[in-house]
C-alpha positions in Angstrom: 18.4 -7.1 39.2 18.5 -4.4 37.0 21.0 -1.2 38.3 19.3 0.6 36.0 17.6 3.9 38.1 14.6 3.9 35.4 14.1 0.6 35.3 11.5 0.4 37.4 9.4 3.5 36.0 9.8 2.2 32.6 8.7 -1.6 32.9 5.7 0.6 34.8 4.9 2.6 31.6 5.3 -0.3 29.2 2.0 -1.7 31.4 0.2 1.3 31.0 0.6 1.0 27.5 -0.7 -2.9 27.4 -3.4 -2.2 29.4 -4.4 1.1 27.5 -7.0 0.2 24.7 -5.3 3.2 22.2 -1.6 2.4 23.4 -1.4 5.9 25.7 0.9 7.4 27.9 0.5 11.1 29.7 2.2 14.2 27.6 4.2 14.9 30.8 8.1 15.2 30.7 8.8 12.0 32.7 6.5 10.0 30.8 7.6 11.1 27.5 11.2 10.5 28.8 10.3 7.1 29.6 9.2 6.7 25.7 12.2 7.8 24.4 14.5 5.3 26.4 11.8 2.3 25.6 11.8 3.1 22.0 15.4 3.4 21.9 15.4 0.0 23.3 13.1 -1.3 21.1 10.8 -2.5 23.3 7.5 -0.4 22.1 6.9 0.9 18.5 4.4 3.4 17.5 0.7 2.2 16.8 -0.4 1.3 13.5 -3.8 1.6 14.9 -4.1 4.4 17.2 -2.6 7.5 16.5 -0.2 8.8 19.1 -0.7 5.5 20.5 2.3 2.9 21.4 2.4 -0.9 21.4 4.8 -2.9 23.3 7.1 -5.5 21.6 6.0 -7.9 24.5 2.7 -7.8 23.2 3.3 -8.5 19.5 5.4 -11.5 20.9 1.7 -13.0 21.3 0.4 -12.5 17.5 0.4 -15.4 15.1 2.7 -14.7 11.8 1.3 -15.2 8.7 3.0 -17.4 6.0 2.0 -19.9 3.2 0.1 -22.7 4.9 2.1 -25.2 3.2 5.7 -23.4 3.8 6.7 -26.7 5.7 6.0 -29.2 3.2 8.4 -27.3 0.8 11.0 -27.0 3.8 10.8 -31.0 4.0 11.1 -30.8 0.3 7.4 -32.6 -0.4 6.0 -30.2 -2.7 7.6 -27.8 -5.2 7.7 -23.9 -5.0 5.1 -23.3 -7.0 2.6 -25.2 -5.2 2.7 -23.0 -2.0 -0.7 -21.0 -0.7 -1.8 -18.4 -3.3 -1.2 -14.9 -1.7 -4.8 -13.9 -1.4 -5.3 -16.9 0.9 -2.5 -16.0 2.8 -4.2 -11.9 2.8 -7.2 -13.9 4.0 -6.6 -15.6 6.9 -4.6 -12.3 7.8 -7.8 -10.3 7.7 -10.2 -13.1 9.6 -7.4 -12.2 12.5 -8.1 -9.0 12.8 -11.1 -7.3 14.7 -13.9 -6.2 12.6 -12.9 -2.1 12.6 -8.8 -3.1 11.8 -10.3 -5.8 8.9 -12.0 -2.7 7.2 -8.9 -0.8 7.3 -6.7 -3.3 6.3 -8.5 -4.5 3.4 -7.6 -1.5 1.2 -4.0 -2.8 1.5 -4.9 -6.1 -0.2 -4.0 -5.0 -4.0 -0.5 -3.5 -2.2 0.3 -6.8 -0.5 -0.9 -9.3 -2.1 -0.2 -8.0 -5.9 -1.5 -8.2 -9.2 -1.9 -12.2 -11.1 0.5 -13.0 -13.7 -1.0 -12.1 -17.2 0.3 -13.9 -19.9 0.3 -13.1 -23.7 -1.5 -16.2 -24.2 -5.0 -15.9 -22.8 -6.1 -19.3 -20.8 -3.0 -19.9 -19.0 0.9 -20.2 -19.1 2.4 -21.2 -22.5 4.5 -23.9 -22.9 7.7 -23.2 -21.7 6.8 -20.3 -19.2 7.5 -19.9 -15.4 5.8 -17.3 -13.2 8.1 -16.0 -10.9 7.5 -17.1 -7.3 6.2 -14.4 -5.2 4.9 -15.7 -1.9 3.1 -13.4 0.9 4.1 -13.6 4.5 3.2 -10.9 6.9 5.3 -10.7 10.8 4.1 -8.6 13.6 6.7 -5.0 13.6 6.9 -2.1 12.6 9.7 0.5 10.3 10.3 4.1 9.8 6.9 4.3 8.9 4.1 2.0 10.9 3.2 -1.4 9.5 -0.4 -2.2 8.5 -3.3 -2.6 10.7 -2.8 -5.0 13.7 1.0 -3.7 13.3 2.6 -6.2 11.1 4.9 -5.7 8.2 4.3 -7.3 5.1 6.8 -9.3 3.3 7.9 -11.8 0.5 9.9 -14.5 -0.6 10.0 -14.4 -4.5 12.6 -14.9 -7.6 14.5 -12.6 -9.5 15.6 -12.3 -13.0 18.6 -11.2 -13.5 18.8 -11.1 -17.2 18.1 -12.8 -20.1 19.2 -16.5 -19.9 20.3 -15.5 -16.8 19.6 -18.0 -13.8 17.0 -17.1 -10.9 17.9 -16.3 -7.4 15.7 -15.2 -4.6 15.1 -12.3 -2.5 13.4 -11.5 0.9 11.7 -8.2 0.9 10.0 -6.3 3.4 8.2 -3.3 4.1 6.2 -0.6 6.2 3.1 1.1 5.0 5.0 3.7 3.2 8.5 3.4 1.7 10.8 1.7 4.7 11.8 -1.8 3.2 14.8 -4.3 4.1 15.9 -6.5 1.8 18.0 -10.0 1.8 19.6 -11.2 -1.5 20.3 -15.3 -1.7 21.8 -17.4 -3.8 19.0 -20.3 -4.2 15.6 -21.2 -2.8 17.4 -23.2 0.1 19.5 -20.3 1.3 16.4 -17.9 1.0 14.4 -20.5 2.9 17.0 -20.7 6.1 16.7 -17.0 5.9 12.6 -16.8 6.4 12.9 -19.1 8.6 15.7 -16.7 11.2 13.0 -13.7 10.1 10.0 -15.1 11.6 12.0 -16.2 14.5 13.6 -12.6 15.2 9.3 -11.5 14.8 8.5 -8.6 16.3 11.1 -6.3 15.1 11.7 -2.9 13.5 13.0 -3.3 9.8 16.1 -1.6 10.9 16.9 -4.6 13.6 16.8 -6.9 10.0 20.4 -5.6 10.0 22.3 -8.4 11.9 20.3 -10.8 10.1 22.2 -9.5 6.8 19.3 -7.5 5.1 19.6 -3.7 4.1 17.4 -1.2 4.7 16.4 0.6 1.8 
């Protein structure tokens, strides 16, 4: 049992908040106390759809995360990078999630998050010789300094980075807010960046700051 004396008055305010459809609390002192300890504890976040609403980590414990469809049969090492779910697939099953008035708002966000295609010099397709950089889309219920997209998740990738010419790859996690909060996890190869995802999604929901113990920085 908790000796905490607020304990009871704050697992009572993280309730109202779930069963509040915009996420609020009374403006009152004690209320707003209770907040400040509860968001210190990371157990609500500000609303990404509500504003001056809250949402409680317990309840993003419940969304679905959002990843290539075929991120296992890379894991198991029966298809190659390259092959995984295109990003706007990925983008897609995101939006079908979401209610109706959130999909509106969160398909603005799809050039953002999902990114521009690959243009080579060679109209028709990659010549000989070429690799496009792997840049695959997931997207993990949290938040950051600044709230995450609608339905509160925080968009992220696993992709390749150059680091010169002739250089080899290595891979990076990235991800971000709606604004400019990002957290970032350098690795030496695909299978290192791989064990990483997979401790992400299972740390999902967090703010980008929590990313910390996992190793990542916070831009």
């Amino acid at each position: 049992m908790s000796q905490d004396p607020h304990a009871p008055f704050d697992q009572a305010v993280l309730e109202m908040i779930e069963h509040s459809p915009i996420g609020a609390v009374p403006f009152t002192p004690t209320y707003q106390d209770a907040l400040k300890r509860l968001y210190a504890s990371h157990q609500v976040y500000a609303s990404a759809d509500h504003k001056d609403g809250h949402v409680t980590v317990r309840s993003l414990t419940r969304l679905p995360l959002f990843h290539a469809a075929n991120l296992d049969a890379l894991l198991a090492g029966s298809i190659e990078v390259d092959a995984l779910e295109s990003n706007a697939g990925i983008f897609d099953r995101y939006l079908a999630h979401l209610p109706a008035p959130l999909r509106a708002k969160a398909e603005p966000h799809r050039l953002k998050v999902v990114g521009r295609p690959v243009h080579h010099r060679k109209h028709g397709g990659a010549a000989p010789g070429v690799h496009d950089p792997v840049h695959s889309l997931f997207l993990v219920p949290g938040t950051g300094p600044h709230h995450g997209l609608p339905g509160n998740y925080l968009h992220g990738s696993l992709f390749e980075v150059a680091q010169g010419s002739g250089a080899p790859l290595h891979w990076a996690i990235q991800l971000h807010d709606t604004d400019d909060g990002a957290s970032t996890h350098d690795a030496a190869s695909l299978a290192e960046a791989l064990e990483k995802l997979q401790e992400v999604f299972a740390s999902a929901p967090f703010h980008l700051s929590e990313l910390t113990a996992l190793g990542f920085k916070l831009n």
